[in-house]
Every structure is written in C-alpha cells, then in structure tokens.
N, C-alpha and C positions, 0 to 999 in steps of 0.2 A: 698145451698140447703141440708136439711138432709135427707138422701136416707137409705129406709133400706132395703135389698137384703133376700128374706125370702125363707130357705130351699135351700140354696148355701153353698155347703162346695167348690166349688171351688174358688170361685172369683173372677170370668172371670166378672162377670155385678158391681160388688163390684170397680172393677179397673178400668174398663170405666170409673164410675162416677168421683172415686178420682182423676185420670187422667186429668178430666177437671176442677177440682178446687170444688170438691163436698165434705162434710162430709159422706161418704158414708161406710155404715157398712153392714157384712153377718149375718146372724144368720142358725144355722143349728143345728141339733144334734149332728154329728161329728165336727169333727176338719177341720179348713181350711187347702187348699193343698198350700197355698200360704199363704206368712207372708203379713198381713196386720188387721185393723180393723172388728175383730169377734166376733160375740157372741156366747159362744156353751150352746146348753140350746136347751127350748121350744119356739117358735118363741111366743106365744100365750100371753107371760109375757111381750111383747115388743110390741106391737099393741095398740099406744097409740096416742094420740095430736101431740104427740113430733116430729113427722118426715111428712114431707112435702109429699113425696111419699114413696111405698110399691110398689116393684116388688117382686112378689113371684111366685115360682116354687112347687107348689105341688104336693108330691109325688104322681106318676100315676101308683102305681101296681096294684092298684084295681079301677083305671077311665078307664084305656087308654082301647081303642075298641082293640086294636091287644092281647087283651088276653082274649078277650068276648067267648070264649069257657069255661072258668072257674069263668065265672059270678055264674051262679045256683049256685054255692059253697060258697061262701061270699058275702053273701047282707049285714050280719053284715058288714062289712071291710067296703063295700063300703057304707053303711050309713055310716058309720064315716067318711070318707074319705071327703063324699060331706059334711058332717058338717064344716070340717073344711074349707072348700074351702067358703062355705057360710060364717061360719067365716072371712077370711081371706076379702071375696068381701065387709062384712058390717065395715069394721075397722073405727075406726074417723079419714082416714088420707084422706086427698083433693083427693088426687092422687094415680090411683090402678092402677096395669095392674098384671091378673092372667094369666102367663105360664102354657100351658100344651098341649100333641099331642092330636089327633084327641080321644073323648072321651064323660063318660055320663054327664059330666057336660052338654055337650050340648043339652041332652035330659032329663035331669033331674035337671038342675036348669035356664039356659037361652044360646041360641045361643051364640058363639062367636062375639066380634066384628069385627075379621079379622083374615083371617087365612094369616101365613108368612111361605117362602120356603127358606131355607139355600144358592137357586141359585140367590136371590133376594141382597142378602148382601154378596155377593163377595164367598161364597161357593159350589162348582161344585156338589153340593148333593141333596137330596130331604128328606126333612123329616116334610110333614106338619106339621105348630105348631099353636095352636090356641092363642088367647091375648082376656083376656075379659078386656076392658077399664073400667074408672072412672075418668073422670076430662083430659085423655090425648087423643091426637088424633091419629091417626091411624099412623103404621111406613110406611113410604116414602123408595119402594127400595133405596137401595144406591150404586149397583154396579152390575145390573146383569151379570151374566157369564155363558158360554157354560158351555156343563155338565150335565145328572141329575140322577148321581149316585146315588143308594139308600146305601150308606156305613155304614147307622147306622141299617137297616132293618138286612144289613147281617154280622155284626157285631158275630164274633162267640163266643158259649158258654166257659163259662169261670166265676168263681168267680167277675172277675173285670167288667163285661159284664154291669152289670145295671148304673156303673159310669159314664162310655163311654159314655152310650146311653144318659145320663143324666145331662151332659154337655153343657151349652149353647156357641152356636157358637160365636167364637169372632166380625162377621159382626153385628149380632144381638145385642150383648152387644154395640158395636160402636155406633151403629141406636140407640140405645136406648138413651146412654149417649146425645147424641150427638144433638138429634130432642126433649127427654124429660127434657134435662137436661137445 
C-alpha cells in the first residue's frame, strides 16, 4: 500500500507503515528527525491518485481549543487553517484519517469520528486526540494501561515545547499501521 504521512517531520506513523511491508512516505515542511522516506516541501503538491491512504496531522496552533483565549485575535489564521484541513479531508485518495486534539474543526467543519486516548495504546497518558475518518474504520484499543497522566498538558515552556507536544505516540502509529494497514 502507498501511505502518505502528511505534516510529520517525525516519522513515528511513517515507520509503522514501512515496518509492515508498506511504501510509506512523510511529507512536512521541515526535515525528518529520522532517516527514512521524506518529502520536505508543501504537502499540497502531493495530494494526488497516487497514494492509497493520507494520514495527516494538521498543524493545530490556531484549531486546537487549549489556546481559544487567542481566538478573537486570528480568524485570519484560523480560516486558513480550516481550509487546509478541508483541503486535506476532500483529497482523491480512498483513505483519510485527519489527526488533531480537541478543536474547531469540530465546530466549524464536522464532528470527529472518534476520539483516541494515549491510555488506550499502551501509553500511561491522557491526551485526547480526535480522527476524522474516510474510507477507514475506527481504531480498536490495543493495550490499555493504568495511568492517566496528562504529561503533554504539562509539558514545560521551552522552544522545543510544540515538537513534543506534537509527536504522535508510538501505540497510535502501531494501531494505525497495524488495523489500517
């Protein structure tokens, strides 16, 4: 299957797939943090036929609700923001699943299909995350565990702060490869 990993400079959902015998590539603006299969560029130029499924992570600095105090300030932002996620949801690929926390996508373009907890895939954390599907089914825990640390909430300030938080968990990328793949 040809997977294409959209707004990943990590790798982490990128390596599941390959992992399991997938042609599976990132695309990001930056550079990947890990050597493998990357595009560095506009994800927008690669949103084509060509790839069976699209898991993408859109950037959430002007969706996600934990910063809805500095809404009034960037309607611009966040109109483009949701365009592109609109973008991203109408692509001509079979297979969608948009990443992102709790947010106005879900009031401003359609509910989520499921929200996932990091305690659900083998991670002692909490960090709601919402999946808008297209063509995949919903992910099936795979390991829950005691725990429900919120360690990305308190994650401290710091330049590298939005990376961290912005990281998808290795249980998540498993379940993914794993049930979508």
């Amino acid at each position: 299957m040809r997977v294409l990993v959209a707004c990943e400079f990590s790798g982490i959902v990128r390596d599941a797939f390959a992992a399991r015998g997938h042609d599976a590539w990132s695309c990001d603006l930056l550079p990947t943090e890990r050597p493998g299969k990357h595009l560095e560029g506009d994800v927008t130029n690669e949103l084509t036929e060509f790839w069976d499924i699209l898991i993408a992570h859109p950037p959430c600095t002007h969706l996600a609700v934990s910063g809805a105090r500095w809404f009034k300030d960037k309607q611009q932002e966040q109109d483009e923001a949701l365009e592109f996620v609109k973008m991203l949801m109408d692509a001509p690929i079979p297979k969608i699943c948009i990443e992102n926390p709790i947010s106005i996508i879900s009031s401003r373009i359609r509910k989520p299909d499921q929200i996932i907890q990091p305690w659900q895939f083998g991670h002692g954390e909490t960090k709601a995350t919402c999946l808008w599907l297209k063509g995949l089914p919903k992910l099936q825990p795979t390991n829950i565990v005691d725990g429900r640390e919120n360690k990305v909430h308190r994650c401290p300030p710091g330049p590298e702060r939005w990376k961290i938080r912005s990281r998808t968990y290795q249980g998540f990328a498993d379940a993914m490869a794993e049930q979508w793949g």
